[in-house]
C-alpha positions as CSV (number, residue, x, y, z in Angstrom):
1,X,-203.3,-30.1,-47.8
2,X,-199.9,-28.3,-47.8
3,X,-200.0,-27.9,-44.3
4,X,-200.9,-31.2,-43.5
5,X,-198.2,-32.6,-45.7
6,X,-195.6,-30.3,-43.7
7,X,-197.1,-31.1,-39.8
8,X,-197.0,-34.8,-40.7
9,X,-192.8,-34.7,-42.5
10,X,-191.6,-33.0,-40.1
11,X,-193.4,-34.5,-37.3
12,X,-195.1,-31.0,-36.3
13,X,-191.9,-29.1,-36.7
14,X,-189.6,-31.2,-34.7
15,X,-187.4,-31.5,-38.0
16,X,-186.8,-27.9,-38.0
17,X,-185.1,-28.4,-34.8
18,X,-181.0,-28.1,-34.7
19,X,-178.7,-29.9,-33.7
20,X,-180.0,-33.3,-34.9
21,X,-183.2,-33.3,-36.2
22,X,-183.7,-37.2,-36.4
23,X,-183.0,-37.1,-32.8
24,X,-185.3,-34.7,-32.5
25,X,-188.1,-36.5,-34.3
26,X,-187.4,-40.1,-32.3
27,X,-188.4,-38.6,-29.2
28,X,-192.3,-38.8,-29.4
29,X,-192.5,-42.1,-29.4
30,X,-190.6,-42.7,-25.8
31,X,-192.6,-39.5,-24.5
32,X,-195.8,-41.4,-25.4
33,X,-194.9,-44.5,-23.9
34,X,-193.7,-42.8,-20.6
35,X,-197.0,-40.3,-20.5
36,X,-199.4,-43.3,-20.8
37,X,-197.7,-46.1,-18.5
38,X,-197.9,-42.9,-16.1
39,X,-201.0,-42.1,-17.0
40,X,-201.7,-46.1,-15.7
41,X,-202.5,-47.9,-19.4
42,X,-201.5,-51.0,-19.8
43,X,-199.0,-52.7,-22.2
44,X,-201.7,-53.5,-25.1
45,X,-202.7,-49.5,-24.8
46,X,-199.4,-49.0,-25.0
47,X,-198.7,-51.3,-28.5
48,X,-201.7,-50.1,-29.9
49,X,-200.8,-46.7,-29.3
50,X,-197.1,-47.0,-30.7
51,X,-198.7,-49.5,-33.8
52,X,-200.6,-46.4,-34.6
53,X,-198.1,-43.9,-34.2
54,X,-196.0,-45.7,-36.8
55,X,-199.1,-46.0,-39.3
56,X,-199.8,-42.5,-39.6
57,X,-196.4,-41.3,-39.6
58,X,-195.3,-44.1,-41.5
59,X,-197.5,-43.8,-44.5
60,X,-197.5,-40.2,-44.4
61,X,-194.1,-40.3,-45.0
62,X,-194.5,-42.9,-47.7
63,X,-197.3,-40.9,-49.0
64,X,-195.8,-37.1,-48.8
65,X,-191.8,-38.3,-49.2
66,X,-191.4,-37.3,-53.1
67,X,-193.4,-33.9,-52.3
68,X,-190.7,-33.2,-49.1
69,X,-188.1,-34.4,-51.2
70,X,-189.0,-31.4,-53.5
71,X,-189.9,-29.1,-50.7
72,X,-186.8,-29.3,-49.2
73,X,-184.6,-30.3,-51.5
74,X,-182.7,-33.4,-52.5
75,X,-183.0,-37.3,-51.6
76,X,-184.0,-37.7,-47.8
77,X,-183.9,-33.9,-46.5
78,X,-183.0,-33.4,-42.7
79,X,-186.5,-31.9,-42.4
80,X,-188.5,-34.9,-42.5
81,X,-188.4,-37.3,-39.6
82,X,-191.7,-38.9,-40.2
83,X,-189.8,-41.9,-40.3
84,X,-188.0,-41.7,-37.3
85,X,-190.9,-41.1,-35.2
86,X,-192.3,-44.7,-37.3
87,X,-189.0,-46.6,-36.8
88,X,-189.2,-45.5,-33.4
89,X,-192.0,-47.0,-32.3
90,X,-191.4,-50.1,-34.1
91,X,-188.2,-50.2,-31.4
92,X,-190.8,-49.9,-28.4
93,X,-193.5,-52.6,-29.8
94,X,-194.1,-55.4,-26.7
95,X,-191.3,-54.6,-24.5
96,X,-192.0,-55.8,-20.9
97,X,-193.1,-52.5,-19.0
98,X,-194.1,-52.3,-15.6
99,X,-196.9,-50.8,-13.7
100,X,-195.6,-47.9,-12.3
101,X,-196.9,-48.3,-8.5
102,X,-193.5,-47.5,-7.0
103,X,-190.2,-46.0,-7.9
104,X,-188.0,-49.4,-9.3
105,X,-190.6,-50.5,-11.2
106,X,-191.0,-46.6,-12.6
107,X,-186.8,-46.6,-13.3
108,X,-187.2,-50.1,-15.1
109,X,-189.7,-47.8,-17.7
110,X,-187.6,-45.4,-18.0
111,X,-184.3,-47.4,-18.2
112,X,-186.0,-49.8,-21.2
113,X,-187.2,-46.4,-23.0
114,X,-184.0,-45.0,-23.2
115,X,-182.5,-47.8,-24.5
116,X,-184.8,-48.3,-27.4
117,X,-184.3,-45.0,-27.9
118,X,-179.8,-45.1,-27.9
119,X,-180.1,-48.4,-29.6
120,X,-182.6,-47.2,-32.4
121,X,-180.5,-44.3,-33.0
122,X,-177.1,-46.0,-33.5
123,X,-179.0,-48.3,-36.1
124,X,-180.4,-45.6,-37.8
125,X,-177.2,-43.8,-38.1
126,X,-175.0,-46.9,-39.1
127,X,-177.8,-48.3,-41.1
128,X,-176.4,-51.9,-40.9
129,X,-177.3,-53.8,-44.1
130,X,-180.7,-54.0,-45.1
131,X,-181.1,-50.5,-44.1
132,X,-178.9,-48.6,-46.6
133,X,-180.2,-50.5,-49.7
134,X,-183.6,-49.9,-48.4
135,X,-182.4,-46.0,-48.6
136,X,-181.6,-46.1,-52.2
137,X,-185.3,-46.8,-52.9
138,X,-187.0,-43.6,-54.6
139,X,-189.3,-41.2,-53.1
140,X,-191.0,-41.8,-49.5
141,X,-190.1,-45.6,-49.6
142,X,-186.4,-44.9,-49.3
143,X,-187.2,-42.1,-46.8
144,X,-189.2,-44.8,-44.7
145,X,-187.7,-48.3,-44.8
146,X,-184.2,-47.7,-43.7
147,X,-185.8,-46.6,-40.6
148,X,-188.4,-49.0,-40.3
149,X,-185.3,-51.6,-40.9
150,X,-183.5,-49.9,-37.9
151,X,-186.4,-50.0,-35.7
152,X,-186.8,-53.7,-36.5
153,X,-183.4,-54.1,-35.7
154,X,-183.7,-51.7,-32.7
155,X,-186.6,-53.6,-31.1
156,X,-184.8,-57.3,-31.4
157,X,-181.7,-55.8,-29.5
158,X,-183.8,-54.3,-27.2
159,X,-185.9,-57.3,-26.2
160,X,-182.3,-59.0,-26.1
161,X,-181.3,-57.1,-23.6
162,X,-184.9,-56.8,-21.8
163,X,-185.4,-60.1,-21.3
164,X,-181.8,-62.1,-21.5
165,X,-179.4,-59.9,-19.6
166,X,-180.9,-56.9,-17.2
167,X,-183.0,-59.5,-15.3
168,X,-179.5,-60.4,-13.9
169,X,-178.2,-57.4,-13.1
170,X,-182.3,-55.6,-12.4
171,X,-184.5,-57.0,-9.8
């Protein structure tokens, strides 16, 4: 059970990884979106997939956050980036990908991961209000809902500029 609890905080040891290990653990989530849409599944794989993604993580952080808090010491430790792999895919949730038959509509995937990804980051790092009251909460709560807050946050910016603006400038 130990182990488990360790794979699933730290995202199978991407929190271990220096320099920035919430960066670190954010990646999966655009990795898996870019594999499958490759792979040729379709946007409800895709949501289903990240919806997924963000349950087990996300309640295994909520479920293992006091025991990593004690494991690695004090309130939130570097280590666990459970959450940001959850908060993640929250950013990615019904964006409008595109079949990847040629090389635009392959750029267009990548472009719109990428900035889920930047745009989830700065709100997870600024945590813009309510994701730093969130943070006070004890144990894996306040681990998890800042960054469920910022992928909230992240995926409402990110359909902004999906759907409102790039068309203009994107074929």
């Amino acid at each position: 059970m130990t182990a488990l609890r360790f794979w699933l905080v730290t995202v199978f040891g991407l929190g271990l990884l220096r320099p920035a290990p919430g960066t670190w653990g954010s990646l999966p989530p655009p990795a898996l979106v870019l594999g499958l849409l490759w792979l040729g599944a379709g946007g409800r794989t895709v949501n289903l997939a990240l919806l997924v993604v963000a349950a087990v993580f996300g309640l295994g952080c909520a479920a293992f956050g006091r025991w990593a808090e004690t494991r690695f010491g004090g309130k939130d430790p570097r280590q666990v980036v459970a959450d940001e792999t959850a908060g993640q895919s929250l950013a990615l949730l019904f964006l409008p990908w595109r079949n990847p038959v040629d090389r635009e509509a392959w750029m267009w995937n990548i472009a719109l991961a990428a900035t889920a990804f930047v745009v989830f980051r700065i709100f997870d790092v600024v945590k813009p209000p309510p994701a730093r009251a969130l943070q006070r909460l004890e144990g894996g709560w306040g681990i998890l809902l800042d960054d469920i807050s910022a992928g909230l946050e992240a995926l409402l910016v990110t359909h902004l500029l999906a759907w409102l603006l790039w068309p203009r400038f994107i074929g």
